[in-house]
C-alpha positions in Angstrom: -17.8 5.8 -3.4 -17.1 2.0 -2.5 -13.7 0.6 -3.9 -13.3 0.0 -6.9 -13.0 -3.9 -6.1 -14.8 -4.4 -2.6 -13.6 -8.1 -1.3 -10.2 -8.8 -3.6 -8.8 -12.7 -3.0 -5.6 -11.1 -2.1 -3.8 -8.1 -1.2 -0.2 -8.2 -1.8 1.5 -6.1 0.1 5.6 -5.1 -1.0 7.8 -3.3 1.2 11.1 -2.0 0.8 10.3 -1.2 -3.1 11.8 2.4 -2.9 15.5 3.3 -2.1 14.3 6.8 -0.9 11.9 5.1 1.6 14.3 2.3 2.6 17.0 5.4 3.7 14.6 6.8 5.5 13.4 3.9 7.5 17.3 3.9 8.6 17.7 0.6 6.3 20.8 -0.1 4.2 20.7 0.4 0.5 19.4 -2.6 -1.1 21.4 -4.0 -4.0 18.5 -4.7 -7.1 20.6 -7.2 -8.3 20.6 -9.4 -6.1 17.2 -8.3 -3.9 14.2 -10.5 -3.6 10.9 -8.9 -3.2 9.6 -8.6 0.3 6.1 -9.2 -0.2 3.5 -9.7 2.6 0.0 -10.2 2.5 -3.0 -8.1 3.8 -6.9 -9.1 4.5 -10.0 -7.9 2.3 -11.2 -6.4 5.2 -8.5 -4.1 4.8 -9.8 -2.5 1.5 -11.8 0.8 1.9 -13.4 3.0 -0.5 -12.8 7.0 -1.6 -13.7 9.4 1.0 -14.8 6.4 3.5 -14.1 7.3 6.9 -11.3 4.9 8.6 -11.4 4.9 12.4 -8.0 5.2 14.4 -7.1 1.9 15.4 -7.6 1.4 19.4 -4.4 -0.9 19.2 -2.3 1.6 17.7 -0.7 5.0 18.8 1.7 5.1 15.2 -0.8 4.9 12.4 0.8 6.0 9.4 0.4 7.1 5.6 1.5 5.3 2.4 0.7 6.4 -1.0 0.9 3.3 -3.3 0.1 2.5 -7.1 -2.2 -0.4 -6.8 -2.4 -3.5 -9.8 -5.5 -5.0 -9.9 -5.2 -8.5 -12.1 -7.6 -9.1 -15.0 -6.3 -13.3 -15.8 -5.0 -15.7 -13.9 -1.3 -15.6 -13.5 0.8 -18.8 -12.4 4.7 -18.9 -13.5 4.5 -16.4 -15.9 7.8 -14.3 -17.0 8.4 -11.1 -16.7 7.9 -10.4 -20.1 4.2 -11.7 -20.3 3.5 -10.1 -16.5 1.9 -7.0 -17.3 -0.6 -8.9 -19.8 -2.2 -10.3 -16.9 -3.4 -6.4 -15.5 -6.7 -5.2 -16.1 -5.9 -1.8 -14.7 -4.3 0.2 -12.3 -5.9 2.1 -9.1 -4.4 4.9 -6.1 -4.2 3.1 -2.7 -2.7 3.9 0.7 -1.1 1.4 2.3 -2.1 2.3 6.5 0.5 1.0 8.8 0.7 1.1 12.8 4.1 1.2 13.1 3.6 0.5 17.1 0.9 -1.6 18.5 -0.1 -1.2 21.9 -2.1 -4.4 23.0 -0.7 -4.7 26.8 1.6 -7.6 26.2 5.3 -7.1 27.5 7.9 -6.7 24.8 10.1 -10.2 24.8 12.6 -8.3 22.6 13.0 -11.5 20.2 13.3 -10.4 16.7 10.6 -12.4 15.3 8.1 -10.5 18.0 9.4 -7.4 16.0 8.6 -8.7 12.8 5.5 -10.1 13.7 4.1 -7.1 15.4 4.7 -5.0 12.2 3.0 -7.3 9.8 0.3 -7.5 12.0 0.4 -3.3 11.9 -0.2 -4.0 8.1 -3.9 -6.0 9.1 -6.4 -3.3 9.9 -9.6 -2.4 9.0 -9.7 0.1 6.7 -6.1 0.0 6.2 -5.9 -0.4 2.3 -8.1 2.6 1.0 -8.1 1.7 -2.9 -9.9 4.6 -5.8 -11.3 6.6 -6.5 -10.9 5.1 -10.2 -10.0 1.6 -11.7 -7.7 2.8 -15.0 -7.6 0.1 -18.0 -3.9 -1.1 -18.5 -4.1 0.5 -21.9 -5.3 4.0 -20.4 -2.4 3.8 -18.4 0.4 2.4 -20.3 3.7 2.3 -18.8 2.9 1.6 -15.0 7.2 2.9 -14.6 6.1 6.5 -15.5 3.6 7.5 -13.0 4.1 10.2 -10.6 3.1 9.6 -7.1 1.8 12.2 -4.7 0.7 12.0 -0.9 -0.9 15.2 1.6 -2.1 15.5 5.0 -4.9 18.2 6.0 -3.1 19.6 2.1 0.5 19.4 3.0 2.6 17.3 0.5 4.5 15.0 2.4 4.8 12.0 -0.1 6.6 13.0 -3.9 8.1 10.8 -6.2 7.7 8.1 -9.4 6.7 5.3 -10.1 10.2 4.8 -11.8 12.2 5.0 -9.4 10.8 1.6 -7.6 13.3 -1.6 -7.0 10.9 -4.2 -8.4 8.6 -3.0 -11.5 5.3 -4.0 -11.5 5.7 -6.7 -14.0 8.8 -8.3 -11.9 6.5 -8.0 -9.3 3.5 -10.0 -10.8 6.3 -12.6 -12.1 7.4 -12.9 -8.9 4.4 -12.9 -7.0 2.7 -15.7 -9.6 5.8 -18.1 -8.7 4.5 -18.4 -5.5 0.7 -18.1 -5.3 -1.6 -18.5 -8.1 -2.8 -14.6 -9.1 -6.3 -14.7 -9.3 -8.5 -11.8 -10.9 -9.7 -9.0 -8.8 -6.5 -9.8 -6.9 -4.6 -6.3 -5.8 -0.6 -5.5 -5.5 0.4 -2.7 -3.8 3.9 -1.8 -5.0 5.3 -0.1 -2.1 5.7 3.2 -1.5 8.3 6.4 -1.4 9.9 8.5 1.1 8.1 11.4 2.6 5.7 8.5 5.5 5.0 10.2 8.7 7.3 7.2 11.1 10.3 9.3 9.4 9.2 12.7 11.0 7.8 11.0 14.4 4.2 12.9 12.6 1.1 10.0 12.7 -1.9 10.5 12.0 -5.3 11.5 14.3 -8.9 12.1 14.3 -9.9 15.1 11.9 -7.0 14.4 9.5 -7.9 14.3 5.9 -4.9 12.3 3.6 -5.2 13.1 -0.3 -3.1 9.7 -2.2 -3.1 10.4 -6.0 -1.1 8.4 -8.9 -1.0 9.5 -12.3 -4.4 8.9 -14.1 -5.7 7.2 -11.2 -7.4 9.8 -9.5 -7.1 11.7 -5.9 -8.2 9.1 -3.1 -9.3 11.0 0.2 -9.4 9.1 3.0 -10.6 11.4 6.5 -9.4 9.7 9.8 -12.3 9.6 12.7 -12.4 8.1 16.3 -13.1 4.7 16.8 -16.6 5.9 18.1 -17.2 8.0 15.3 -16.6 5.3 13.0 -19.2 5.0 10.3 -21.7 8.2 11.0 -20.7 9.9 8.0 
Protein backbone atom coordinates (compact mmCIF):
# COMPACT_ATOMS: atom_id res chain seq x y z
CA UNK A 1 0.00 0.00 0.00
CA UNK A 2 1.59 3.55 -0.83
CA UNK A 3 1.13 6.34 1.95
CA UNK A 4 -1.69 7.57 2.33
CA UNK A 5 -0.22 11.11 1.18
CA UNK A 6 2.97 10.27 -1.08
CA UNK A 7 5.01 13.75 -1.38
CA UNK A 8 3.44 16.07 1.69
CA UNK A 9 4.91 19.94 1.55
CA UNK A 10 6.03 19.42 5.00
CA UNK A 11 6.76 17.09 7.67
CA UNK A 12 6.81 18.53 10.97
CA UNK A 13 8.58 16.78 13.12
CA UNK A 14 8.00 17.49 17.40
CA UNK A 15 10.27 16.16 19.91
CA UNK A 16 10.27 16.15 23.48
CA UNK A 17 6.17 15.94 23.36
CA UNK A 18 6.06 13.12 26.09
CA UNK A 19 7.34 13.38 29.76
CA UNK A 20 7.68 9.51 29.82
CA UNK A 21 9.96 9.73 26.71
CA UNK A 22 11.83 12.95 27.80
CA UNK A 23 12.90 10.75 31.35
CA UNK A 24 13.96 8.23 29.43
CA UNK A 25 16.15 10.12 27.10
CA UNK A 26 17.95 11.17 30.58
CA UNK A 27 16.28 14.83 29.95
CA UNK A 28 14.85 17.01 32.79
CA UNK A 29 11.11 17.26 33.26
CA UNK A 30 9.82 19.88 31.07
CA UNK A 31 7.57 22.51 32.75
CA UNK A 32 4.19 22.76 30.16
CA UNK A 33 3.76 26.05 31.24
CA UNK A 34 6.27 27.64 30.22
CA UNK A 35 7.71 24.99 27.26
CA UNK A 36 7.81 25.92 23.65
CA UNK A 37 7.34 23.26 21.14
CA UNK A 38 10.48 21.81 19.73
CA UNK A 39 9.50 21.24 16.28
CA UNK A 40 11.90 20.21 13.40
CA UNK A 41 11.35 19.53 10.01
CA UNK A 42 11.72 16.31 7.92
CA UNK A 43 11.94 15.75 3.84
CA UNK A 44 9.03 14.08 1.67
CA UNK A 45 11.48 11.65 0.77
CA UNK A 46 11.17 10.55 4.17
CA UNK A 47 7.46 9.39 3.86
CA UNK A 48 6.99 5.61 3.20
CA UNK A 49 4.06 3.47 2.70
CA UNK A 50 2.44 0.28 4.91
CA UNK A 51 4.49 -2.79 4.69
CA UNK A 52 7.13 -0.97 2.27
CA UNK A 53 10.41 -2.25 2.93
CA UNK A 54 12.97 0.54 4.51
CA UNK A 55 16.59 -0.24 3.97
CA UNK A 56 19.06 0.22 7.10
CA UNK A 57 20.77 3.31 6.59
CA UNK A 58 24.66 2.80 5.55
CA UNK A 59 25.31 6.02 7.67
CA UNK A 60 23.83 4.77 10.68
CA UNK A 61 24.62 1.96 13.28
CA UNK A 62 21.50 3.40 15.93
CA UNK A 63 18.37 3.34 13.79
CA UNK A 64 15.60 3.56 16.02
CA UNK A 65 11.61 3.19 16.40
CA UNK A 66 9.03 5.85 17.09
CA UNK A 67 5.35 5.27 17.11
CA UNK A 68 3.66 8.66 16.35
CA UNK A 69 -0.02 9.94 15.67
CA UNK A 70 0.34 11.77 12.52
CA UNK A 71 -2.15 15.11 11.51
CA UNK A 72 -2.54 15.46 8.12
CA UNK A 73 -4.04 19.21 7.32
CA UNK A 74 -7.19 19.57 5.10
CA UNK A 75 -7.07 24.03 4.89
CA UNK A 76 -4.60 26.25 5.06
CA UNK A 77 -3.61 27.41 8.46
CA UNK A 78 -1.65 30.79 9.11
CA UNK A 79 -2.07 32.48 12.77
CA UNK A 80 -4.88 30.61 13.74
CA UNK A 81 -5.75 29.98 17.71
CA UNK A 82 -5.86 27.16 19.35
CA UNK A 83 -9.34 27.12 19.55
CA UNK A 84 -9.92 27.10 15.58
CA UNK A 85 -6.58 24.57 15.20
CA UNK A 86 -8.21 21.33 14.90
CA UNK A 87 -10.72 22.74 12.14
CA UNK A 88 -7.88 22.94 9.86
CA UNK A 89 -7.37 18.67 10.03
CA UNK A 90 -8.72 16.59 7.52
CA UNK A 91 -7.74 13.42 9.34
CA UNK A 92 -5.51 11.61 11.29
CA UNK A 93 -2.88 8.67 10.15
CA UNK A 94 -0.15 5.98 12.32
CA UNK A 95 3.47 6.98 11.47
CA UNK A 96 6.87 6.05 12.85
CA UNK A 97 9.06 8.54 13.27
CA UNK A 98 12.90 6.50 12.19
CA UNK A 99 15.74 8.13 13.91
CA UNK A 100 19.65 7.29 13.73
CA UNK A 101 20.48 8.22 16.91
CA UNK A 102 24.40 7.90 15.79
CA UNK A 103 25.66 8.64 12.37
CA UNK A 104 28.77 7.16 11.24
CA UNK A 105 29.97 9.22 8.16
CA UNK A 106 33.92 9.15 8.93
CA UNK A 107 34.27 12.74 10.11
CA UNK A 108 36.04 13.31 13.59
CA UNK A 109 33.74 14.36 16.36
CA UNK A 110 34.65 18.32 17.12
CA UNK A 111 32.70 17.90 20.38
CA UNK A 112 30.91 21.48 19.74
CA UNK A 113 27.42 21.29 20.84
CA UNK A 114 25.92 22.46 17.74
CA UNK A 115 27.77 19.30 15.88
CA UNK A 116 25.60 17.40 18.39
CA UNK A 117 22.49 18.94 17.49
CA UNK A 118 23.16 19.02 14.02
CA UNK A 119 24.07 15.36 13.61
CA UNK A 120 20.73 14.30 15.30
CA UNK A 121 18.42 16.39 13.15
CA UNK A 122 20.16 15.22 10.28
CA UNK A 123 19.38 11.40 11.93
CA UNK A 124 15.71 12.67 11.57
CA UNK A 125 16.37 13.00 7.30
CA UNK A 126 16.37 9.50 5.86
CA UNK A 127 14.81 7.75 3.32
CA UNK A 128 12.18 5.92 4.34
CA UNK A 129 12.29 7.32 7.71
CA UNK A 130 8.58 8.63 8.18
CA UNK A 131 6.42 5.32 7.35
CA UNK A 132 2.83 6.95 7.41
CA UNK A 133 -0.78 4.29 7.09
CA UNK A 134 -2.06 2.17 6.58
CA UNK A 135 -5.35 4.42 6.77
CA UNK A 136 -6.09 8.27 6.51
CA UNK A 137 -9.03 8.62 9.36
CA UNK A 138 -11.59 11.80 8.75
CA UNK A 139 -11.26 14.23 11.83
CA UNK A 140 -14.85 13.37 12.56
CA UNK A 141 -14.15 9.45 12.64
CA UNK A 142 -11.62 10.23 14.94
CA UNK A 143 -12.77 12.89 17.29
CA UNK A 144 -10.77 13.76 20.12
CA UNK A 145 -7.06 13.34 18.77
CA UNK A 146 -6.17 13.45 23.15
CA UNK A 147 -7.78 10.07 23.57
CA UNK A 148 -6.01 7.70 21.34
CA UNK A 149 -4.04 4.91 22.61
CA UNK A 150 -0.62 4.46 21.06
CA UNK A 151 1.05 1.08 20.60
CA UNK A 152 4.57 0.08 19.14
CA UNK A 153 6.22 -3.93 18.56
CA UNK A 154 9.29 -5.25 17.20
CA UNK A 155 9.35 -8.92 15.53
CA UNK A 156 5.69 -8.81 18.06
CA UNK A 157 7.21 -7.56 21.24
CA UNK A 158 5.47 -4.44 22.66
CA UNK A 159 8.01 -2.04 23.35
CA UNK A 160 6.07 1.33 22.88
CA UNK A 161 2.55 1.82 25.20
CA UNK A 162 0.86 4.85 26.07
CA UNK A 163 -1.84 7.83 24.99
CA UNK A 164 -2.23 10.26 23.15
CA UNK A 165 -3.25 12.21 26.40
CA UNK A 166 -0.65 12.22 28.03
CA UNK A 167 1.42 14.51 25.30
CA UNK A 168 2.89 18.18 26.41
CA UNK A 169 1.60 20.02 23.41
CA UNK A 170 -2.05 18.82 22.03
CA UNK A 171 -2.43 18.54 18.60
CA UNK A 172 -4.38 21.72 18.24
CA UNK A 173 -1.53 23.72 20.28
CA UNK A 174 0.58 22.17 17.98
CA UNK A 175 -1.06 23.30 14.61
CA UNK A 176 -1.45 26.92 16.44
CA UNK A 177 1.92 26.90 17.02
CA UNK A 178 3.22 25.44 14.04
CA UNK A 179 0.88 28.04 11.73
CA UNK A 180 2.63 31.05 13.61
CA UNK A 181 5.54 30.25 11.98
CA UNK A 182 5.12 28.63 8.58
CA UNK A 183 2.01 28.79 6.55
CA UNK A 184 0.21 25.00 6.95
CA UNK A 185 -0.55 24.01 3.68
CA UNK A 186 -2.94 20.87 2.89
CA UNK A 187 -1.49 17.52 2.60
CA UNK A 188 0.97 18.91 5.09
CA UNK A 189 1.80 16.09 7.98
CA UNK A 190 2.70 16.67 11.92
CA UNK A 191 4.08 14.09 13.76
CA UNK A 192 3.29 14.75 17.45
CA UNK A 193 6.11 12.99 19.12
CA UNK A 194 6.21 10.04 20.57
CA UNK A 195 6.30 7.91 24.11
CA UNK A 196 8.64 6.05 26.11
CA UNK A 197 9.38 2.43 25.38
CA UNK A 198 12.21 3.65 21.83
CA UNK A 199 14.95 1.24 21.48
CA UNK A 200 18.12 4.30 22.28
CA UNK A 201 16.69 3.70 25.99
CA UNK A 202 17.51 -0.14 26.10
CA UNK A 203 20.78 0.26 23.78
CA UNK A 204 18.23 -2.32 21.36
CA UNK A 205 18.24 -0.78 17.35
CA UNK A 206 16.97 -2.09 14.88
CA UNK A 207 18.45 -4.63 11.83
CA UNK A 208 17.73 -6.39 8.71
CA UNK A 209 14.82 -9.03 9.19
CA UNK A 210 13.06 -6.91 11.85
CA UNK A 211 9.39 -6.36 11.33
CA UNK A 212 8.03 -3.00 13.58
CA UNK A 213 4.02 -3.01 14.01
CA UNK A 214 3.01 1.20 14.95
CA UNK A 215 -0.78 1.32 15.52
CA UNK A 216 -2.88 4.51 16.93
CA UNK A 217 -6.42 4.18 17.80
CA UNK A 218 -8.61 3.94 14.57
CA UNK A 219 -5.75 4.43 12.44
CA UNK A 220 -4.82 1.22 11.70
CA UNK A 221 -1.54 -1.23 12.32
CA UNK A 222 1.42 0.23 10.00
CA UNK A 223 4.16 -2.59 9.36
CA UNK A 224 7.10 -1.51 8.31
CA UNK A 225 10.02 -4.71 7.67
CA UNK A 226 13.67 -3.45 7.91
CA UNK A 227 15.99 -4.98 4.83
CA UNK A 228 19.78 -4.38 3.84
CA UNK A 229 20.69 -1.53 1.91
CA UNK A 230 21.12 -4.10 -1.05
CA UNK A 231 18.04 -5.64 -0.51
CA UNK A 232 16.32 -2.49 -0.78
CA UNK A 233 13.31 -2.55 -2.99
CA UNK A 234 13.06 -6.53 -4.16
CA UNK A 235 10.01 -7.05 -2.33
Amino acid sequence: MLAPILRPGKVIGVAANYQDHIAESGMKRRDRAAAMPRLFLKPSTSVAGHQEPVALPAITDQFDWEVELAVVIGTPAREVGIADALDHVFGYTTSNDLSARRLVHGIPDDGEPQTGFFAWLEGKWLDGSAPLGPYLVTAGEVGDPQDLPLTLAVNGVRRQEASTADMIHSVAELISYSSRLMTLEPGDVILTGTPAGVGSASGTFLQPGDVVEAEVGPCGKLETPIVAPEDHGRR
